[in-house]
C-alpha positions as CSV (number, residue, x, y, z in Angstrom):
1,X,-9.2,8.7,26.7
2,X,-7.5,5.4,25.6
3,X,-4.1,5.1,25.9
4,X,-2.2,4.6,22.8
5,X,-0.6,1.3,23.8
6,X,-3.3,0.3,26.6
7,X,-5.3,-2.6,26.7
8,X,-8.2,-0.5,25.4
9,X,-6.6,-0.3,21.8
10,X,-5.8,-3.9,22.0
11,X,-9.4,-5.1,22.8
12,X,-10.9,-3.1,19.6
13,X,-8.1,-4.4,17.2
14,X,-9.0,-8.0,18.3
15,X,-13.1,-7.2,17.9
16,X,-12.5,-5.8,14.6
17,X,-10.2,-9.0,13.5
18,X,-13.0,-10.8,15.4
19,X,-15.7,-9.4,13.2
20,X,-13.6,-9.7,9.3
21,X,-13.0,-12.9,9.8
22,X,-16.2,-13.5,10.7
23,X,-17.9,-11.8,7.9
24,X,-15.3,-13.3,5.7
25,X,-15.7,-16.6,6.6
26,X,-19.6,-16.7,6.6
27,X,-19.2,-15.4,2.9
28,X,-17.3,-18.2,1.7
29,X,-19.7,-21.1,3.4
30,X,-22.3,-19.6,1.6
31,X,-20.8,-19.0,-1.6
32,X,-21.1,-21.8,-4.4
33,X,-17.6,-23.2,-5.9
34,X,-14.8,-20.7,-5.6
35,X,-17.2,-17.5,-5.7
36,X,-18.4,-16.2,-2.7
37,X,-21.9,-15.4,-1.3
38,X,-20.8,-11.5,-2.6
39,X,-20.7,-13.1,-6.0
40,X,-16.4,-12.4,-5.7
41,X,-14.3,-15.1,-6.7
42,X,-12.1,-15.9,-3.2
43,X,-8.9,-14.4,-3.3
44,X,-10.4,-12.6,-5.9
45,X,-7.1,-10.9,-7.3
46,X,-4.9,-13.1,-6.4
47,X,-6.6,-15.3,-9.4
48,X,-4.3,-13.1,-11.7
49,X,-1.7,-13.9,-9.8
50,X,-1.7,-17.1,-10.2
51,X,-3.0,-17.3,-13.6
52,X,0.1,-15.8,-15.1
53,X,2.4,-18.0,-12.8
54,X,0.6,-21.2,-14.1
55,X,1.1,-19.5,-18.4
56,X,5.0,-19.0,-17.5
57,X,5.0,-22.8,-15.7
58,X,3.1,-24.2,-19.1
59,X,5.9,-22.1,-21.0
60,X,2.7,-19.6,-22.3
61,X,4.9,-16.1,-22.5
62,X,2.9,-15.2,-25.4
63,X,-0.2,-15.2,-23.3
64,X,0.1,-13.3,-20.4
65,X,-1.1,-10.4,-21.5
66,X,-4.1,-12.1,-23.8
67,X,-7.1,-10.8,-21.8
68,X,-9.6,-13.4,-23.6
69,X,-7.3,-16.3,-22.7
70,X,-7.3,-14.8,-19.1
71,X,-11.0,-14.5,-18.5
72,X,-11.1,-18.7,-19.6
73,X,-8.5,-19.8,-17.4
74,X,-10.2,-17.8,-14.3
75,X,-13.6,-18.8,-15.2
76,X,-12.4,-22.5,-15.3
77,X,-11.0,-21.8,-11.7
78,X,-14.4,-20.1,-10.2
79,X,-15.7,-23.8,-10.7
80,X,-19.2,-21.4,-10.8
81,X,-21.6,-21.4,-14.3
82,X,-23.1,-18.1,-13.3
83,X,-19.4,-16.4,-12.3
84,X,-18.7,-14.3,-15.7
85,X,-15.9,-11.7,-14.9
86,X,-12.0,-11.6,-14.9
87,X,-9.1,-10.0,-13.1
88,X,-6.7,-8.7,-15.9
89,X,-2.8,-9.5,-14.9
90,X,-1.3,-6.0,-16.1
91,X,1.7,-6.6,-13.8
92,X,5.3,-6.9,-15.4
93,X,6.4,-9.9,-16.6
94,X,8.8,-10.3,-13.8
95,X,6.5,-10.3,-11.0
96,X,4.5,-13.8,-13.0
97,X,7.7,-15.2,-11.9
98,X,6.7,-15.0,-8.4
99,X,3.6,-17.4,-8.5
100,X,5.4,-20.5,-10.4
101,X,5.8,-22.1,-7.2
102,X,2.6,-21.3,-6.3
103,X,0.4,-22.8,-9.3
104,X,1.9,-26.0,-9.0
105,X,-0.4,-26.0,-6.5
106,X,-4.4,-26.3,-6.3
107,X,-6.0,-22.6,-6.4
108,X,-7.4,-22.3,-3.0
109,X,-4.5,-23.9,-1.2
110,X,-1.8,-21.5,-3.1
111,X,-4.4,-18.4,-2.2
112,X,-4.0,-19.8,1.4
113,X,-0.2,-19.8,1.1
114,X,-0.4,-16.6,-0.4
115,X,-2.7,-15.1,2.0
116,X,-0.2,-16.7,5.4
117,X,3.1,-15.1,3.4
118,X,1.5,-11.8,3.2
119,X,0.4,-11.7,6.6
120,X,3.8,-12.3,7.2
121,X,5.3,-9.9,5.6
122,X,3.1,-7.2,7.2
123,X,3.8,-8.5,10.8
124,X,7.2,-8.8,10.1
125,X,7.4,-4.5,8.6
126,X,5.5,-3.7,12.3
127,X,8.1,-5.6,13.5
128,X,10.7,-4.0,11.6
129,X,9.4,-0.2,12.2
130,X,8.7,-1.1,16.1
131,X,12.4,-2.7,16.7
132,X,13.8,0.3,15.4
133,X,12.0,2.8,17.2
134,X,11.8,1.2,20.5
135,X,8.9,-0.2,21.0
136,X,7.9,-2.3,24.3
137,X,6.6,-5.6,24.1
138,X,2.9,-4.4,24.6
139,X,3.0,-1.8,22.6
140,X,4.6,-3.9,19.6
141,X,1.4,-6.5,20.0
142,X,-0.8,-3.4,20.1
143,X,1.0,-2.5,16.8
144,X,0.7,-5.7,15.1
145,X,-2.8,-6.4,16.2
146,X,-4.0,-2.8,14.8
147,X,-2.0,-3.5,11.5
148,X,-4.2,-6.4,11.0
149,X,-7.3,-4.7,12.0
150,X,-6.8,-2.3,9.7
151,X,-9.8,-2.8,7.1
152,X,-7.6,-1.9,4.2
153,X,-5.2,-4.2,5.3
154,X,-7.9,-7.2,5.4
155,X,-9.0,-6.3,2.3
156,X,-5.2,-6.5,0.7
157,X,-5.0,-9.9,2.7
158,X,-8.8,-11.0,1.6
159,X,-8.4,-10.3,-2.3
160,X,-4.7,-12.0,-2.4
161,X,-3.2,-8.3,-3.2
162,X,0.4,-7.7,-3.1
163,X,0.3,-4.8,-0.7
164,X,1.8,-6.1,2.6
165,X,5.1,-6.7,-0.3
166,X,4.9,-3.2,-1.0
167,X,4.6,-2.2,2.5
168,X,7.9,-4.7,3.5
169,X,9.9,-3.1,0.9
170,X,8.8,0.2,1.6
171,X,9.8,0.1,5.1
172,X,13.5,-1.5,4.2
173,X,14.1,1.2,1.8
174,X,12.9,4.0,4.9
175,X,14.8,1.9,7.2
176,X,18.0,2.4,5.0
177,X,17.7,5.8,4.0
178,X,17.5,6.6,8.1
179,X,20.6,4.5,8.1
180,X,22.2,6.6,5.3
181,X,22.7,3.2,3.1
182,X,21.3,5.1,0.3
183,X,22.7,2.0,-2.5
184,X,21.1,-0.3,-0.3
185,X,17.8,1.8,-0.1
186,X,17.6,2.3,-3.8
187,X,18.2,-1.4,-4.8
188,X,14.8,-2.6,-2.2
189,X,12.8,0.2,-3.8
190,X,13.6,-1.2,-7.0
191,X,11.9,-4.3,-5.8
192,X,8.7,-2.0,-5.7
193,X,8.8,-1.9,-9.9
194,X,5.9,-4.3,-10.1
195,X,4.3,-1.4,-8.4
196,X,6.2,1.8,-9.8
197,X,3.4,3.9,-8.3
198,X,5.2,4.0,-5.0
199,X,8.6,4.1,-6.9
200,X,7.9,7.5,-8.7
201,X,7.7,9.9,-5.7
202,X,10.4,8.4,-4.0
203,X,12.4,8.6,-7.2
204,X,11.6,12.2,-7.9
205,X,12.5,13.1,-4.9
206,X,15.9,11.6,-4.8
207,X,16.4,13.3,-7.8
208,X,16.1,17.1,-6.3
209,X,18.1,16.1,-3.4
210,X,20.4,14.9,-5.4
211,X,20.8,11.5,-3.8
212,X,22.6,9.9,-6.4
213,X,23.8,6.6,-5.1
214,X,19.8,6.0,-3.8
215,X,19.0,6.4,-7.7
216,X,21.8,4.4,-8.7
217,X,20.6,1.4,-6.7
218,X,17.5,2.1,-8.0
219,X,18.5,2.0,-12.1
220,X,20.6,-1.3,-11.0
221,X,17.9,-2.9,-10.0
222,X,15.1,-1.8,-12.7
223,X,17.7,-2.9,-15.6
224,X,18.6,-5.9,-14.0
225,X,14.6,-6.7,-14.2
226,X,14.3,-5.2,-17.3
227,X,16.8,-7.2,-18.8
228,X,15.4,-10.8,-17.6
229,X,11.5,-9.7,-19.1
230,X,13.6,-9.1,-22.4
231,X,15.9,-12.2,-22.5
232,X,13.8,-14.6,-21.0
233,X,10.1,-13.5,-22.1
234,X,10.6,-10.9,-25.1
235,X,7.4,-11.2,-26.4
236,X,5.5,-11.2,-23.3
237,X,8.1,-7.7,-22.4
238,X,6.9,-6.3,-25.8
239,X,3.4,-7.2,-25.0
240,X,3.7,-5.5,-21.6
241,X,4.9,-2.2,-23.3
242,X,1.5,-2.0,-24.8
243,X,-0.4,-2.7,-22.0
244,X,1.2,-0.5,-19.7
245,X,0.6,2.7,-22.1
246,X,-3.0,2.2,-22.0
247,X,-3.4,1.5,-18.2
248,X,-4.7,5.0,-17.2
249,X,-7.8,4.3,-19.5
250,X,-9.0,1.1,-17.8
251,X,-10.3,3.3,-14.4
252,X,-12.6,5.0,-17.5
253,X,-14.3,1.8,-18.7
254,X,-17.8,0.8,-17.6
255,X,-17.5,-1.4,-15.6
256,X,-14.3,-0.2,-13.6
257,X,-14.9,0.4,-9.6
258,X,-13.9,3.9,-9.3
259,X,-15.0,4.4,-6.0
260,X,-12.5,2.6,-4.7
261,X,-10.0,4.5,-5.8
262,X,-8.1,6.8,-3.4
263,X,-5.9,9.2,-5.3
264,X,-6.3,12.5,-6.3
265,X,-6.7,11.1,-9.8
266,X,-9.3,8.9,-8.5
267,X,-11.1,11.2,-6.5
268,X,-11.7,14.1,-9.6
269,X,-11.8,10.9,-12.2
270,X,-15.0,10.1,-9.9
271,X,-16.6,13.1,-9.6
272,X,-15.8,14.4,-13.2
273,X,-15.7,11.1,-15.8
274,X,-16.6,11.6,-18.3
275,X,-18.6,14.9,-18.0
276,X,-15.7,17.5,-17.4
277,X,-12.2,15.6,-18.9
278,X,-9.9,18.2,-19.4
279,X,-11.0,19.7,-15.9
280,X,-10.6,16.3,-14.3
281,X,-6.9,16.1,-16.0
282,X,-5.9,20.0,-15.2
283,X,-7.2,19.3,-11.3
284,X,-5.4,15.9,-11.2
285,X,-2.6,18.0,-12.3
286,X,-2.2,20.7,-9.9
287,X,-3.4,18.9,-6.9
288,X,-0.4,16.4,-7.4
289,X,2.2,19.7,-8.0
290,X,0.7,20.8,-4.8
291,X,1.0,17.5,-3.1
292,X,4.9,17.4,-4.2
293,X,5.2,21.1,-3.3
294,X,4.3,20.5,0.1
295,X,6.6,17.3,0.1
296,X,9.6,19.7,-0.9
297,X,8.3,21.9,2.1
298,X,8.7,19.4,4.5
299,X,12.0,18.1,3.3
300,X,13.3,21.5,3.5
301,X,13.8,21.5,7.2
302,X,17.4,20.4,8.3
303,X,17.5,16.5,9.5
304,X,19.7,13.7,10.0
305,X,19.2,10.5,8.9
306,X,17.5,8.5,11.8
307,X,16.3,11.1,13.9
308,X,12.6,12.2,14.4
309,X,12.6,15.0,12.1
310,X,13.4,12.5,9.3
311,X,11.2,9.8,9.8
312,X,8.7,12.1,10.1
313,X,9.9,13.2,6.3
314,X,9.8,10.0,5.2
315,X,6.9,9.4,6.4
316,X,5.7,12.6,4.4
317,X,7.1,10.8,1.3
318,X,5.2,7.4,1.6
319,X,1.6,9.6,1.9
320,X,2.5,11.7,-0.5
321,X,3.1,8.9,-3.2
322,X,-0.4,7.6,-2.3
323,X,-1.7,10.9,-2.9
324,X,0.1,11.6,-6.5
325,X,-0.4,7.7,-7.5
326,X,-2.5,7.2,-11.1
327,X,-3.7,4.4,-9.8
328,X,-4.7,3.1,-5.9
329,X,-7.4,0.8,-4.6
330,X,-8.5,1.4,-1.2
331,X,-6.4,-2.6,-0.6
332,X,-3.1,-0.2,-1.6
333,X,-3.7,1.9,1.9
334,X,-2.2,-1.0,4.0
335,X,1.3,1.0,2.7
336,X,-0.3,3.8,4.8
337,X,0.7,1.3,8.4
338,X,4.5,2.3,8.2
339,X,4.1,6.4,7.9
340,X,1.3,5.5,10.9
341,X,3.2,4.1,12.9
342,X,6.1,6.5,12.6
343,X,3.5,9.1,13.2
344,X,2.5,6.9,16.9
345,X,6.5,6.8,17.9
346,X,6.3,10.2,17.6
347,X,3.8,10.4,19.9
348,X,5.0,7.8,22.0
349,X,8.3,9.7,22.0
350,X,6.8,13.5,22.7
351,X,4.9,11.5,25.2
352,X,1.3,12.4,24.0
353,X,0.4,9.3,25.2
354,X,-3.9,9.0,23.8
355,X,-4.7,7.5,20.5
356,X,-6.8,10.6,20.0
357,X,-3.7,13.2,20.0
358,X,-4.1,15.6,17.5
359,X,-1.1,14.0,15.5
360,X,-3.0,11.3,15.1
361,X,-6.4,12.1,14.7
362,X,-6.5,11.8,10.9
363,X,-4.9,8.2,11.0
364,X,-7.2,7.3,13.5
365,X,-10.3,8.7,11.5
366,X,-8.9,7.0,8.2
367,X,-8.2,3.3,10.5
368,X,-11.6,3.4,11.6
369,X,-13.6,5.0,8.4
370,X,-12.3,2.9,5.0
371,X,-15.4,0.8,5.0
372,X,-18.0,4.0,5.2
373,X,-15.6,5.9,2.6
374,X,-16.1,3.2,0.3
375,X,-20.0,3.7,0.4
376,X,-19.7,6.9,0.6
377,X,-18.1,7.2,-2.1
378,X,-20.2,4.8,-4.4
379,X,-23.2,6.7,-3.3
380,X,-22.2,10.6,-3.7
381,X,-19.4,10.2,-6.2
382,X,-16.6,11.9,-3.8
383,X,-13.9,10.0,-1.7
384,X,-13.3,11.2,1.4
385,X,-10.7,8.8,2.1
386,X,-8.1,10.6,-0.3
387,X,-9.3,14.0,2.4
388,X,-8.0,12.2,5.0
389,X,-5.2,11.1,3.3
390,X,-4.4,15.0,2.4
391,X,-5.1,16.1,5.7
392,X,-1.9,13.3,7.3
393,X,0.0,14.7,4.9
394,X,-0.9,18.7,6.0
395,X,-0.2,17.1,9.4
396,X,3.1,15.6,8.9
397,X,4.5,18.9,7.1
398,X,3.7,21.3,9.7
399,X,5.1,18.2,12.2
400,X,8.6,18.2,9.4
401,X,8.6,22.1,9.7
402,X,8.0,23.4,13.4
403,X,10.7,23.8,15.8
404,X,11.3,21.1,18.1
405,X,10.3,22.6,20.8
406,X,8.2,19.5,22.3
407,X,11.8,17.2,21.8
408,X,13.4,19.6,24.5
409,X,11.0,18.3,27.3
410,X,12.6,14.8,26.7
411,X,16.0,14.3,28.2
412,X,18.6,13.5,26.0
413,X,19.0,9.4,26.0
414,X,15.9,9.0,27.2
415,X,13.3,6.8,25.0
416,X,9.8,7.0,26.4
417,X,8.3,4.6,23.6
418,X,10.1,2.1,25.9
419,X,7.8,2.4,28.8
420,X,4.6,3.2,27.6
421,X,1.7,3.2,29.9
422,X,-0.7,0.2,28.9
């Protein structure tokens, strides 16, 4: 068995970093231009990115949302003939904001800069969630070197996705919450608007528990943003209000990857577009009532804010927003390293020292498996990534709900995630 922060672990998070890069790099010497030997343009989202950054630097608000002007500007940046596709920017207009700095620059070097800022902020939510549980120094490099490893998490880096900024936030407004800053905790998930998926769960939940300041933070924020998309881009805002209503139509075009998706409205959308829609929608439907059903289940149990029983909650929280999420690429499963590693410093803590616990065996199969999901997926039409997912969740209720019995066997004070063997 390996040991959960042994040099083991270590040794296959640096062969699997050894072996992305790898690939990754060998793709892009043999590519032509911008594109890629995969035919993908490098960075391949991030073009959007920085498309819209370089309209609100040329002062074009009134085409951020034009899909025809978007597909010339990143075919001019492919610098390939034969590259004829487009990355739609169907973020809000306060997000473009972000990337003015960055298209003053030269495509690749502002992916590059992108790509290093991102890798920063993922190292730096390890760092965050590590500090604050305790970690030792070689089980916080373990951490940091699995985070990376992570396949999902290379492919957020690799295609210039936000997620390591969604992951950041996520783990401030966790941090906070176990902190009882609850103002605080709404105003960083507010942050998250440019990708209210992971705000909606959170928000809901707030709401039941009647968490009022958290949701107060939260409307600051979002009008605060709201307000600068109206005063200082109206007709890009208005044209965003458009876009945004029809968003849950683009996973049913053509050409859309839907095997990638890892939701539960990707999963049935998969199986059951277009063939069975009003089954697809009535599933969607009740496996996401479900999902928040369980949620409520494991928030029932008493807790205090900071203590295991609540991270484990919150933890509960961030999986169960991937789960009820209308839309997730398998890149948005890098949010999926902060309820992991609260999962490990449970572990760590209950002293079930092996990576192979059986607290962590569905993390562990979902670390190791994203790739083969993926094909699977494309191949049979069903995602078993999003099982995986449910079955974390299933794990971290019944961890929310049972008796502590496992927390008396650790002397009060003591911290074994201090001393791990490794």
């Amino acid at each position: 068995m390996f040991q959960l922060a042994g040099p083991h672990m270590r040794g296959i998070g640096v062969l699997m970093v050894a072996a992305l890069v790898l690939a990754y790099v060998a793709g892009i010497l043999a590519g032509s231009g911008n594109v890629d030997a995969n035919g993908e343009l490098i960075g391949c989202d991030f073009v959007a990115f920085y498309g819209a950054g370089a309209d609100l630097l040329a002062g074009r608000h009134d085409l951020l949302y034009d899909f025809d002007h978007q597909r010339e500007t990143h075919q001019a940046i492919s610098r390939n003939a034969e590259w004829d596709f487009y990355y739609p920017y169907v973020n809000p207009p306060f997000y473009a904001g972000w990337f003015v700095p960055l298209a003053m620059l030269g495509y690749v070097p502002a992916f590059a800069v992108w790509a290093t800022v991102s890798l920063t902020a993922m190292l730096l939510s390890v760092w965050l969630i590590g500090r604050d549980a305790g970690f030792d120094r070689k089980t916080m490099t373990t951490a940091m070197i699995l985070a990376v490893a992570f396949p999902a998490a290379f492919m957020n880096l690799a295609g210039g996705q936000n997620g390591a900024f969604s992951l950041l936030l996520l783990t401030g407004c966790v941090l906070l919450q176990c902190r009882a800053r609850d103002w605080e905790a709404g105003m960083v998930l507010g942050f998250l608007l440019f990708k209210p998926q992971f705000v909606i769960t959170m928000a809901v939940l707030w709401l039941f528990k009647r968490q009022w300041r958290a949701l107060a933070g939260l409307s600051f924020v979002g009008v605060i943003l709201v307000l600068i998309c109206f005063v200082c881009m109206p007709t890009a805002a208005v044209d965003y209000l458009g876009v945004s209503s029809r968003l849950h139509t683009l996973i049913h075009q053509g050409s859309y990857e839907t095997w990638k998706q890892c939701s539960w409205y990707g999963f049935f959308t998969l199986s059951m577009y277009p063939q069975w829609p009003v089954l697809l929608r009535l599933l969607t439907g009740l496996a996401a009532v479900l999902t928040f059903v369980l949620l409520l289940v494991a928030w029932r149990s008493p807790s205090v804010p900071g203590d295991r029983r609540y991270k484990v909650q919150m933890a509960a929280t961030i999986v169960a927003s991937v789960l009820i999420s209308p839309h997730l690429y398998a890149y948005d499963l890098v949010v999926l390293i902060l309820p992991g590693l609260l999962m490990a410093e449970h572990v760590l803590q209950t002293r079930e020292r092996y990576a192979f616990s059986s607290t962590l065996v569905w993390p562990v199969l979902l670390f190791f498996s994203v790739p083969a999901c993926l094909r699977i997926a494309e191949l049979s039409s069903v995602q078993p990534a999003v099982l995986f997912i449910a079955a974390m969740l299933v794990v971290l209720v019944r961890m929310a709900s049972e008796r502590s019995a496992t927390e008396s066997a650790v002397p009060a004070g003591a911290n074994p995630a201090l001393d791990p063997a490794g």
